[in-house]
DRENMILUM-554161 format. One record per residue: residue in one letter; x negated, y negated, z negated of N, C-alpha, C, O in turn. Coordinates in steps of 0.05 Angstrom, whole numbers, plus 32768, in hexadecimal, padded with zeros to 4 digits. Example, Ala and Ser with C-alpha at 12.3 -4.5 7.8 and 13.67 -1.06 7.14 Angstrom:
// residues 2
a7EF880727F647F0A805A7F647EF880427F647EE380427F57/s7EFF802D7F727EEF80157F717EFE7FFF7F637EF47FE97F5F/
END
This chain:
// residues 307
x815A801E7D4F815280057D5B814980087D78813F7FF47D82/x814C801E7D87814580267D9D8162801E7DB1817880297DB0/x815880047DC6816C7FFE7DDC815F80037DF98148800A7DFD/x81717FFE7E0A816880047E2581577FE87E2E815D7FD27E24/x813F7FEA7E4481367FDB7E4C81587FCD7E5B815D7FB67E54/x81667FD77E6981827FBB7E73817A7FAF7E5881647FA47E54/x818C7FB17E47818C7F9D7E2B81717F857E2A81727F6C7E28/x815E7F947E2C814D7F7F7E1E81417F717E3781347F5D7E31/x81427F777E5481377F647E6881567F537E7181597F3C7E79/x81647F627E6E817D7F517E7A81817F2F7E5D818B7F197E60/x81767F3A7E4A81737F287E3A81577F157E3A81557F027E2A/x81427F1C7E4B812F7F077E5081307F047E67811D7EF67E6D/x81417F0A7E7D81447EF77E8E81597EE67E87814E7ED07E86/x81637EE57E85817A7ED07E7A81657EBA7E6481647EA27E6A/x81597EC47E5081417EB77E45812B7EB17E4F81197EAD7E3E/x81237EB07E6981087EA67E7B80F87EAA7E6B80EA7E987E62/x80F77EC87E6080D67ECC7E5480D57EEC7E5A80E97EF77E65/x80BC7EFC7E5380B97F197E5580B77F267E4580B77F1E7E2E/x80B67F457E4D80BC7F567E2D80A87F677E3280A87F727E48/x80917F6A7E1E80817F7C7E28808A7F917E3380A27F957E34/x80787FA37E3D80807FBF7E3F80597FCF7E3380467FCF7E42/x80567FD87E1780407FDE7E1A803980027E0F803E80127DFC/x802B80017E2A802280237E24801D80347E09800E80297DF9/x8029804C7E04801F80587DE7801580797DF0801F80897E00/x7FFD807B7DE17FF180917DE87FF280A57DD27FF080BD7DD6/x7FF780967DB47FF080A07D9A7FFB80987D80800C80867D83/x7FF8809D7D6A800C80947D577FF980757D53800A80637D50/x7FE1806C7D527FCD805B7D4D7FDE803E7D637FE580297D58/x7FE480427D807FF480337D8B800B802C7D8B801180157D93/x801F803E7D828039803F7D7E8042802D7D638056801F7D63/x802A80317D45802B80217D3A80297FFF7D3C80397FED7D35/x80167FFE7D4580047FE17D4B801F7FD27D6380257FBA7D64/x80287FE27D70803A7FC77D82805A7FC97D7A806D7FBB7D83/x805C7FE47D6480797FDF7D5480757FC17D4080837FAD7D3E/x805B7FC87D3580587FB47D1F80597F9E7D2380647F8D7D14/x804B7F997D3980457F7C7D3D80637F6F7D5780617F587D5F/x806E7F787D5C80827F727D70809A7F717D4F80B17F677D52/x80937F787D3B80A87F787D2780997F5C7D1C80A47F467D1B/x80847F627D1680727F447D0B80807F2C7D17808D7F1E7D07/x807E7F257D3380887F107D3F80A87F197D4A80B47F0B7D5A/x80AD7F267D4480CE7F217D4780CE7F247D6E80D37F0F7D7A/x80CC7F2F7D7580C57F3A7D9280D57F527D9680D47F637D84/x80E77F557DB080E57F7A7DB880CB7F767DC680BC7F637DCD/x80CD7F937DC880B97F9B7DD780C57FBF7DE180D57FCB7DD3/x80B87FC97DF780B97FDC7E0580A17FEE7DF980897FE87DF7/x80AB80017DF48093801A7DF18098802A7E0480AE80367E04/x8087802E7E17807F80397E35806F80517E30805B80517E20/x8079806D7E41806A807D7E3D8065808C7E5C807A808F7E68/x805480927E668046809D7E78804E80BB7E77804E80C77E61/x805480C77E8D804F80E77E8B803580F47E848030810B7E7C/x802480DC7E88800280ED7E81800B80F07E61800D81077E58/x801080D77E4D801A80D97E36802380EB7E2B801B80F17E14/x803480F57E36804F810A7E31803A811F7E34803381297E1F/x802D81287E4D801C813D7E458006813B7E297FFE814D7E1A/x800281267E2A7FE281277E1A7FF681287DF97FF5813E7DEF/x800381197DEE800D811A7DD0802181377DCB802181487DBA/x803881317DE9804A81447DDD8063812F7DE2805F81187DDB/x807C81357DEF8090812F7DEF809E81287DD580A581127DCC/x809F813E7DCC80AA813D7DB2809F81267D9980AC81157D8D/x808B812C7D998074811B7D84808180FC7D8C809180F07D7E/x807780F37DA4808480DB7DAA809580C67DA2809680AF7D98/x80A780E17DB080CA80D77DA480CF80CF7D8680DB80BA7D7F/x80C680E17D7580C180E07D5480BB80CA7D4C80C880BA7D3F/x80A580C97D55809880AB7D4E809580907D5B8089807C7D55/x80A380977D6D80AF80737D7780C980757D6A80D0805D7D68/x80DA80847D6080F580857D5680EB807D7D3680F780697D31/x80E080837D2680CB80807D1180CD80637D0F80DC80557D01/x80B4805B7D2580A680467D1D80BC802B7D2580BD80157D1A/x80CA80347D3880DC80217D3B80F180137D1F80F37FFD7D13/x8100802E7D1D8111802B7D03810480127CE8811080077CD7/x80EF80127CEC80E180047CCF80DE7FEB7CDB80DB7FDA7CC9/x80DF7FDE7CF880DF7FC37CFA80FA7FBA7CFB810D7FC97CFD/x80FD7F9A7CFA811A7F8E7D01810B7F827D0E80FD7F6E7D08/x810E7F977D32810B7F8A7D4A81177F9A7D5F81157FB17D56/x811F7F9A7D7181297FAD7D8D81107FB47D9D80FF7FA57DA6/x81147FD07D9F80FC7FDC7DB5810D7FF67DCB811F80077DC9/x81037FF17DD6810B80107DE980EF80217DEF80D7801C7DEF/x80FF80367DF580EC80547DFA80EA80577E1A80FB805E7E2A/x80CE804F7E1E80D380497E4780C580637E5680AF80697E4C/x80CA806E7E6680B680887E7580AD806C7E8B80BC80617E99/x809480687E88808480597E98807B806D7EB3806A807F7EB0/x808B80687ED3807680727EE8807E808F7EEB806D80A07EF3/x809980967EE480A680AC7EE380A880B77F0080B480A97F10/x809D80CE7F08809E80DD7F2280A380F77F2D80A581007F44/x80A681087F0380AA81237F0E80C381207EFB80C481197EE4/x80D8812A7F0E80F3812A7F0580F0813B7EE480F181347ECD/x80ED814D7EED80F181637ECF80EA814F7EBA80F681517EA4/x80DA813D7EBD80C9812E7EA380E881147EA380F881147E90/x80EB81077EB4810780F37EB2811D81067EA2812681017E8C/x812181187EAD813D81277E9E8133812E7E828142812A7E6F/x812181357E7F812281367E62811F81217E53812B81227E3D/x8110810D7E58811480EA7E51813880EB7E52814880EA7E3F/x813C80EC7E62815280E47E61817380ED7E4C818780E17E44/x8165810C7E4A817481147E3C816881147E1E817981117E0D/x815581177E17814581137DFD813D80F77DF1812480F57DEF/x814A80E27DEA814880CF7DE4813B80AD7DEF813F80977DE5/x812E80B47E068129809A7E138143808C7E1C815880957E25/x8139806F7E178150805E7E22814D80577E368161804F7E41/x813280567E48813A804F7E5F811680647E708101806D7E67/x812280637E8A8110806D7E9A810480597EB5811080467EBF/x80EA80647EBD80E4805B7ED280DF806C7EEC80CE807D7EE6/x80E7806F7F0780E2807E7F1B80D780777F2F80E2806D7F42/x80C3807A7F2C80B080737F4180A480807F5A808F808E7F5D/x80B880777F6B80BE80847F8C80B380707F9680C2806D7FA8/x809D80587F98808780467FA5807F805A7FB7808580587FCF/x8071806D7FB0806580767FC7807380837FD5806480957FDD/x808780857FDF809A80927FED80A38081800280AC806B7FFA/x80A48085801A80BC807B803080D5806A802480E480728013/x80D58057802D80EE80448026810A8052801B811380528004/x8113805E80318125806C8027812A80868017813E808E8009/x8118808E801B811480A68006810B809C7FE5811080AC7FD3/x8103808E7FE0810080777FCC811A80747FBE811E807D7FA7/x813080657FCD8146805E7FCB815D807F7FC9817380817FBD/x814F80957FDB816380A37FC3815080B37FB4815F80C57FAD/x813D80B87FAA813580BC7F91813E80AA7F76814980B17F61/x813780927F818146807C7F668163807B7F62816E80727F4F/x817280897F7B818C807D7F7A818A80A07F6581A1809C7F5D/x818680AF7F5D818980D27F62818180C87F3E818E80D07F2A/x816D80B97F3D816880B77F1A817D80A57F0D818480AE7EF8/x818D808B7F158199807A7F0D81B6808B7F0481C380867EF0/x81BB80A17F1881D180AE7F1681D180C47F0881E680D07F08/x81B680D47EF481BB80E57EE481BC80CA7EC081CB80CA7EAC/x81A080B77ECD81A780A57EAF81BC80977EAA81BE808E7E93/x81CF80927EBA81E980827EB481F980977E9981FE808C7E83/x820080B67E9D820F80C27E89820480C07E70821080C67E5C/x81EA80B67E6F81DC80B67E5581D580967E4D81C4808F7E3C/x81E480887E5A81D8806B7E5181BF805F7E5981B780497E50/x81B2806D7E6A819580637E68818F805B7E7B819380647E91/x817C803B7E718178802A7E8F815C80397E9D814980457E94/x816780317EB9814D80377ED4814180217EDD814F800E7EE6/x8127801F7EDD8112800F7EEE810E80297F0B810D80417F0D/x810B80107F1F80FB801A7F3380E5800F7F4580DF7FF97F3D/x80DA80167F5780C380047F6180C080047F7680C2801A7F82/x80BC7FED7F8380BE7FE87F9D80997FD77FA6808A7FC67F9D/x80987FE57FB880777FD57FB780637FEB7FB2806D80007FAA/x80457FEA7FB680367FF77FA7801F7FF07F99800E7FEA7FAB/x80177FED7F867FFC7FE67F747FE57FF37F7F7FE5800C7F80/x7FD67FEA7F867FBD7FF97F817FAD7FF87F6A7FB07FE87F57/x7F9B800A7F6C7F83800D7F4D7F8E802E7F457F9F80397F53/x7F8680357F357F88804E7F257F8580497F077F74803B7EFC/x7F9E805C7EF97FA680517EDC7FBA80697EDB7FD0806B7EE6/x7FA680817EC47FC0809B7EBD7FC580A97EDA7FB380B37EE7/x7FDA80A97EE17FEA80BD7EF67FE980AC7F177FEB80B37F2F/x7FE480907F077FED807E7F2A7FD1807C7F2F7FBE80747F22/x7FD680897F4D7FB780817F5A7FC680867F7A7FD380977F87/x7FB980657F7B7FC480587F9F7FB380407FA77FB280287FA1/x7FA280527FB97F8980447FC77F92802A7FD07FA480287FE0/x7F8280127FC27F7F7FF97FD07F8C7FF07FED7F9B7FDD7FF4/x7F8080087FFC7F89800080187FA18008801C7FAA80048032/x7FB08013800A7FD1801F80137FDE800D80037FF680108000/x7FD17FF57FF47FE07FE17FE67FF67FD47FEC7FEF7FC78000/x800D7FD07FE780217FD27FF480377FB77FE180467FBB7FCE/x802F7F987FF380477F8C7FDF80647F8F7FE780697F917FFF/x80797F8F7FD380997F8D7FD1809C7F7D7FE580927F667FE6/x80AE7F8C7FFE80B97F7A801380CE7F6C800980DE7F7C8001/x80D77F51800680EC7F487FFF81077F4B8003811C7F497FF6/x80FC7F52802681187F54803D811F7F6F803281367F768037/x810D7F86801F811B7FA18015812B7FA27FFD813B7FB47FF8/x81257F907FF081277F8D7FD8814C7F907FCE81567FA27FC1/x81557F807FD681777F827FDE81837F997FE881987FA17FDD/x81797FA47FFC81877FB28000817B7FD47FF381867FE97FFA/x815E7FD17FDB815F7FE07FCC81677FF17FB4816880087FAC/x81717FCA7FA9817E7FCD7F8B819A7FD87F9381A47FEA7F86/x81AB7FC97FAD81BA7FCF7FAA81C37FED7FAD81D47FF57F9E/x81B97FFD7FC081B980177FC381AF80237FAC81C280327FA6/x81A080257F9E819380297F8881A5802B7F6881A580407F5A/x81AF80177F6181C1800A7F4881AB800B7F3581B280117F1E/x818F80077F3A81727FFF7F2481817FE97F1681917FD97F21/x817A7FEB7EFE81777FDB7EE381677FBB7EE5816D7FA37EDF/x81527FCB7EF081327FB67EEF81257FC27F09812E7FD77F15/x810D7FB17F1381007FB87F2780E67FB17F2B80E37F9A7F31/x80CB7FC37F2980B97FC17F2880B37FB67F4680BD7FC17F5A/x809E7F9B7F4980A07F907F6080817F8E7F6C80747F897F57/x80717F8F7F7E804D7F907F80804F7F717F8A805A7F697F9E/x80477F687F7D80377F427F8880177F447F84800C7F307F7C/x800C7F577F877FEA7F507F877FDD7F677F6C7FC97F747F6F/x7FF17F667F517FDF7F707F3F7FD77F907F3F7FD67F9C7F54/x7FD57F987F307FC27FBE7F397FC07FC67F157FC17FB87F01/x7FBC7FE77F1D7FBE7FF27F087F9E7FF97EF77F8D80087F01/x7F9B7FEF7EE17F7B7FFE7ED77F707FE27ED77F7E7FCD7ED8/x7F507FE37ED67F437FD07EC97F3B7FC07EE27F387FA97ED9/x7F387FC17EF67F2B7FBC7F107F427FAB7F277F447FB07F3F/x7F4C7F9E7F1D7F627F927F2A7F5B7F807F4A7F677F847F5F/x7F467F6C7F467F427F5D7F5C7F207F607F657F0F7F657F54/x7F1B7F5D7F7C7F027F627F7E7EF37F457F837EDA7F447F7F/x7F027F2D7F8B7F077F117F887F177F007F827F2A7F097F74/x7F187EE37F887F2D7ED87F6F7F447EEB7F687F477F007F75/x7F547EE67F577F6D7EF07F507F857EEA7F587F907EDF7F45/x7F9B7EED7F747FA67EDB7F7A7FC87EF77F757FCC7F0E7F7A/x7FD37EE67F6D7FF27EF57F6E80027EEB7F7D80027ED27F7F/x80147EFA7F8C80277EEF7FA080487EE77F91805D7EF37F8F/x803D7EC97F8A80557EB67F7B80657EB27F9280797EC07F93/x80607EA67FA0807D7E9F7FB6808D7EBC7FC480A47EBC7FCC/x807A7ED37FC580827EEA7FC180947EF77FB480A37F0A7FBC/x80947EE87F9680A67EF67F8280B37EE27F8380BA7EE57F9B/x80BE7ECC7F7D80CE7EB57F8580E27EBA7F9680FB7EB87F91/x80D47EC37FAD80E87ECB7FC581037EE87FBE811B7EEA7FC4/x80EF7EFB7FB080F97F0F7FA7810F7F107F8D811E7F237F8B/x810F7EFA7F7A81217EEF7F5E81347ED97F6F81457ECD7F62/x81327ED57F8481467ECA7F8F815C7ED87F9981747ED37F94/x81567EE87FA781637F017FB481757F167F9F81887F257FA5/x81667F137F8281757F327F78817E7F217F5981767F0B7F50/x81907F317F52818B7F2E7F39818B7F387F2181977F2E7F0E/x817B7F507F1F81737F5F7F0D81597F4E7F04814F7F3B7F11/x814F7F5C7EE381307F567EE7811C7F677EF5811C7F7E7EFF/x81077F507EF480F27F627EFE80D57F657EF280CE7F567EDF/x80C67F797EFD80B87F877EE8809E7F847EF680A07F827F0E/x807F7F857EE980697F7D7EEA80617F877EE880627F8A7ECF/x80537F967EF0803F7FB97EEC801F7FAB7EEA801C7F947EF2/x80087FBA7EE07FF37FAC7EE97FEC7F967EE27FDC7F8A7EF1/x7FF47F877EC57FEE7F797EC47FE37F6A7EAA7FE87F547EA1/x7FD17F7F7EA27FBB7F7A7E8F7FAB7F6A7E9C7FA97F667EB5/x7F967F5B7E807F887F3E7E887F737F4E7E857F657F467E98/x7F617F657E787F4F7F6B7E7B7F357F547E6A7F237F497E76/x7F397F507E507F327F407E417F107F417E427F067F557E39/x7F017F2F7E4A7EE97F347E4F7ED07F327E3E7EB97F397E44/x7EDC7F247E237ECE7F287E047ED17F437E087EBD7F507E0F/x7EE47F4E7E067EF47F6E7DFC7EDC7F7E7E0E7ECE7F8F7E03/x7ED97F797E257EC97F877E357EAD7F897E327E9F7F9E7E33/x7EA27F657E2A7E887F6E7E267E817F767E047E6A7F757DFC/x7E927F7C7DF67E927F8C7DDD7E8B7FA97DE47E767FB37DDB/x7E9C7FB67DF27EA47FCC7DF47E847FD17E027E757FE17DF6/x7E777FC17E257E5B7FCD7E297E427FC47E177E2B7FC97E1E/x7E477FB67E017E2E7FB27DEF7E2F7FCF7DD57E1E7FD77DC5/x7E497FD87DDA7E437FF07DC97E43800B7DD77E4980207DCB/x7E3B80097DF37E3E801E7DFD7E4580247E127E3980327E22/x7E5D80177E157E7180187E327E6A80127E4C7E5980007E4B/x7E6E80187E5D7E6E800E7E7B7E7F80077E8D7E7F800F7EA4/x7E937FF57E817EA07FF07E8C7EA27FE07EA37EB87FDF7EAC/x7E8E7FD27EAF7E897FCB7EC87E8E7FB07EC87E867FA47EB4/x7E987FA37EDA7E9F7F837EE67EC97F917EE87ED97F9C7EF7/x7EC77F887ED37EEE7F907ECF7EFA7F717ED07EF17F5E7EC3/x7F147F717EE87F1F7F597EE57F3A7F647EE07F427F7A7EE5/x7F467F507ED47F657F527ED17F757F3C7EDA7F6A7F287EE3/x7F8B7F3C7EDA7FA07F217EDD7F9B7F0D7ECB7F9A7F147EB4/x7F977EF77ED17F927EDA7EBF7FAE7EDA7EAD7FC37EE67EB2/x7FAA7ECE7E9C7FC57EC87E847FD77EB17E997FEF7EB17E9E/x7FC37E9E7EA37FD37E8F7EB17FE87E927ECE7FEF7E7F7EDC/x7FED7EAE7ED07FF67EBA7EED800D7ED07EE480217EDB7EEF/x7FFD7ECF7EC7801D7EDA7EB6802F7EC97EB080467ECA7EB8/x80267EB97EA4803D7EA47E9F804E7E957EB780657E8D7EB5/x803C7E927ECF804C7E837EE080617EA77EEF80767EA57EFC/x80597EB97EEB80667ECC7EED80837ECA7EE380997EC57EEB/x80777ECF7ECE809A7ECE7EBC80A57EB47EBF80BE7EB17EBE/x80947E9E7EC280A67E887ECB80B77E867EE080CB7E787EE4/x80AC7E967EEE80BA7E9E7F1680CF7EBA7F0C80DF7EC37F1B/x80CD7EC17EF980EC7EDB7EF380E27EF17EEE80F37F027EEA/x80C57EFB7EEA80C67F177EDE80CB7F177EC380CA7F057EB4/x80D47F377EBD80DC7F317E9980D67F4A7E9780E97F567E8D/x80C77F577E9C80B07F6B7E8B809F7F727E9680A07F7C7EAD/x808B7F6E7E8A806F7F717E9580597F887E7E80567F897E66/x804A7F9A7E9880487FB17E87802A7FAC7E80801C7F9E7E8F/x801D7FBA7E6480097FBC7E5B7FF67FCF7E5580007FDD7E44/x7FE67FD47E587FD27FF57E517FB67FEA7E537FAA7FE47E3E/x7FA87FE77E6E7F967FE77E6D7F827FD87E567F6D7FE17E4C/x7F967FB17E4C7F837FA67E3D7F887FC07E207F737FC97E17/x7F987FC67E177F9B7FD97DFE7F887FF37DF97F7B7FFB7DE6/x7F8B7FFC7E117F75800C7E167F5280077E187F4180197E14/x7F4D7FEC7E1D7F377FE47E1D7F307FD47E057F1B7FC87E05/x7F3D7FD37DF57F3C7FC97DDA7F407FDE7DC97F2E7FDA7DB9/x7F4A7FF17DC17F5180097DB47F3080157DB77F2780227DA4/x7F2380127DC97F1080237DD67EF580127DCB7EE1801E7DC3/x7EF57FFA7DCB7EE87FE27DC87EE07FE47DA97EC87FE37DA3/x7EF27FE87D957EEF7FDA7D827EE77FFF7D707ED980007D5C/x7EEF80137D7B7EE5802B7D6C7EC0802B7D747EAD802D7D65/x7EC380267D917EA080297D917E94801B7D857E7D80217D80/x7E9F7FFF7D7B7E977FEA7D667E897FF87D4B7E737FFA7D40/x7EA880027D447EAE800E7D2B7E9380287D247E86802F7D10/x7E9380307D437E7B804A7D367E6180397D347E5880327D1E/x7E5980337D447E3E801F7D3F7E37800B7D217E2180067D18/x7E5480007D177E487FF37D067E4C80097CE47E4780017CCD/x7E5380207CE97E53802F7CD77E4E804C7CE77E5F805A7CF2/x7E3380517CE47E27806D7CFF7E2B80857CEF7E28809C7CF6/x7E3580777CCE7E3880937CB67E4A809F7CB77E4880B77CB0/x7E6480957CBF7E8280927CBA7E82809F7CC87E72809E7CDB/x7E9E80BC7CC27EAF80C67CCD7EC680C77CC67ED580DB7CC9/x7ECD80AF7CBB7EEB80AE7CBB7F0680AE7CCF7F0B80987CD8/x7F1580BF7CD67F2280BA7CEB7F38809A7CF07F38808C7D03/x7F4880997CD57F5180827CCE7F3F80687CD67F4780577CE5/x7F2580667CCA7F1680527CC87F17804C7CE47F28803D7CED/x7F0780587CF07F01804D7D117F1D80507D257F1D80487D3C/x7F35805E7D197F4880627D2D7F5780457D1C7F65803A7D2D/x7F58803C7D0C7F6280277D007F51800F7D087F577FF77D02/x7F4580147D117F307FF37D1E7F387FF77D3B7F367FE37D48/x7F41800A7D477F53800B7D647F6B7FFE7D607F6F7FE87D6B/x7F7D800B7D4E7F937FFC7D4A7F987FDD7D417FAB7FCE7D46/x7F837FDA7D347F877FBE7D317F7F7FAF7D4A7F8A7F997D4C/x7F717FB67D5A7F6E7FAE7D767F7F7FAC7D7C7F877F947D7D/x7F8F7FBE7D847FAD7FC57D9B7FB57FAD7D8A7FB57F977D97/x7FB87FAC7D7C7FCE7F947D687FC97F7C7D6E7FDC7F6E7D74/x7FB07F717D6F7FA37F5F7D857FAC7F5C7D957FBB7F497D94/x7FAB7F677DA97FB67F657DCC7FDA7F627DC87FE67F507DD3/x7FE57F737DB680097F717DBD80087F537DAE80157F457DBD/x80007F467D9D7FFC7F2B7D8F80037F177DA980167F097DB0/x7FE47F1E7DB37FDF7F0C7DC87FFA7F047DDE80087EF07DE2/x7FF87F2A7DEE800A7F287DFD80307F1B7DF780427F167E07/x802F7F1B7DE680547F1C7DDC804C7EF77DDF80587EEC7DF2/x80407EEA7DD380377ED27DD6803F7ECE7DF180537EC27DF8/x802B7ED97E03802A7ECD7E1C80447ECA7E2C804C7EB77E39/x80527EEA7E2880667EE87E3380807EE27E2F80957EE87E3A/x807A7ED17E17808F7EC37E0880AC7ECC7DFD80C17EC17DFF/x80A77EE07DF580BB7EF37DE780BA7EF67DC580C47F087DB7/x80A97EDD7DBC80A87EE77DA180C97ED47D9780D47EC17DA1/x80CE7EE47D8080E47ED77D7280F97ED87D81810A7EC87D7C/x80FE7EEA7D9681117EE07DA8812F7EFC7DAA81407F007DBB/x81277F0F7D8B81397F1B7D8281487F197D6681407F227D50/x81687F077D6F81727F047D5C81777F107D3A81877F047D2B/
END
């Protein structure tokens, strides 16, 4: 049941809605957004990070998104989220992922464009779609860390003459949002006529990094049992939707999963301080995560939308 991100965004842009893309760290996440993306009849993207790959295991991974997939009737792909050290793409590439991401943002324009053009051309013999990124996020989240002040939105006037040098699949684009819990330091504003300008110009999809809501029940749960998580903002639901209404068609997820996964175990120890069950409290995470892909597949209007 494993397809390439082409397949399933070239199929929500054409359907003016998004496909998640949501992070997996563990077998506890990998379950919860197979299940529930099968629940509502949704693809969805399982995204994995090189930090990932170090912390579970390559191998492990692969097993069990191939696993958990097989048991739904729904389409998912196997994504390397934020891919930067080649050795880690080639083996994605040759070991079962359907699609990859290469992320040359922080790089010189053109050197950008042949790094991505250098990945598109080993994944073509293997079938497998490429994202790339143009722009830079700020915030810190895993491996990406790019100071505020080197924030960097997608020039439009580059944009054309990137894909086309390039032959990207999809294209990660910066309008305002950031990586991790700490997104805006005042209102929340995204650059819509920004991306407008940019879905005019190309026509691939495009992709949304950064853009967890940072749920603020979820938050003040998490510091009444402990946490410190600070004054955390995220993207409003309402800046997603007019998002994907303006042409993005995947938009990526971690931080709210992560802050709910995290949320609901410190719960879990507090209201049982006896318990050491690993299941018990790692199963009150998961049902979290299950929460958030619920929510999110809602918002971005991809439920039901695999035949």
């Amino acid at each position: 049941m494993l397809v390439t991100n082409k397949e399933l965004l070239d199929a929500a842009r054409d359907g003016k809605y998004a496909v998640g893309a949501f992070n997996i760290n563990n077998m506890e996440f990998i379950q919860a957004i197979t299940e529930t993306a099968g629940e509502l009849n949704s693809p969805a993207i399982l995204a994995v990070s090189e930090g990932a790959i170090k912390y579970a295991g390559f191998e492990n991974l692969v097993s069990m998104v191939r696993i958990a997939a097989q048991r739904e009737n729904t389409k998912f792909s196997l994504h390397l989220d934020h891919g930067k050290d080649m050795k880690v793409i080639e083996q994605c590439i040759e070991n079962g992922f359907t699609s990859v991401m290469i992320d040359g943002s922080h790089l010189p324009f053109e050197e950008n464009i042949a790094v991505t053009r250098e990945v598109v051309q080993k994944a073509a013999s293997r079938g497998v779609s490429v994202e790339g990124e143009l722009g830079k996020l700020a915030g810190i989240e895993d491996n990406v860390s790019v100071s505020e002040q080197d924030a960097k939105f997608t020039d439009p006037d580059e944009v054309v003459q990137f894909v086309e040098s390039t032959g990207v699949d999809s294209l990660a684009v910066a309008i305002g949002t950031s990586h991790g819990a700490y997104k805006f330091k005042g209102e929340p504003r995204l650059g819509m006529n920004r991306l407008s300008e940019i879905v005019s110009r190309v026509s691939i999809p495009l992709v949304l990094h950064g853009a967890s809501g940072v749920n603020r029940e979820h938050v003040e749960i998490a510091n009444r049992f402990g946490a410190d998580i600070g004054d955390a903002r995220g993207v409003p639901d309402d800046a997603i939707r007019e998002a994907v209404k303006r042409g993005i068609s995947k938009v990526n997820i971690d931080t709210d999963m992560r802050i709910a996964f995290t949320t609901f175990i410190r719960k879990k120890f507090f209201d049982d301080p006896g318990g050491f069950d690993p299941r018990k409290y790692l199963g009150a995470g998961r049902e979290a995560i299950a929460g958030v892909v619920k929510v999110k597949i809602k918002l971005f209007g991809s439920e039901n939308k695999v035949a």
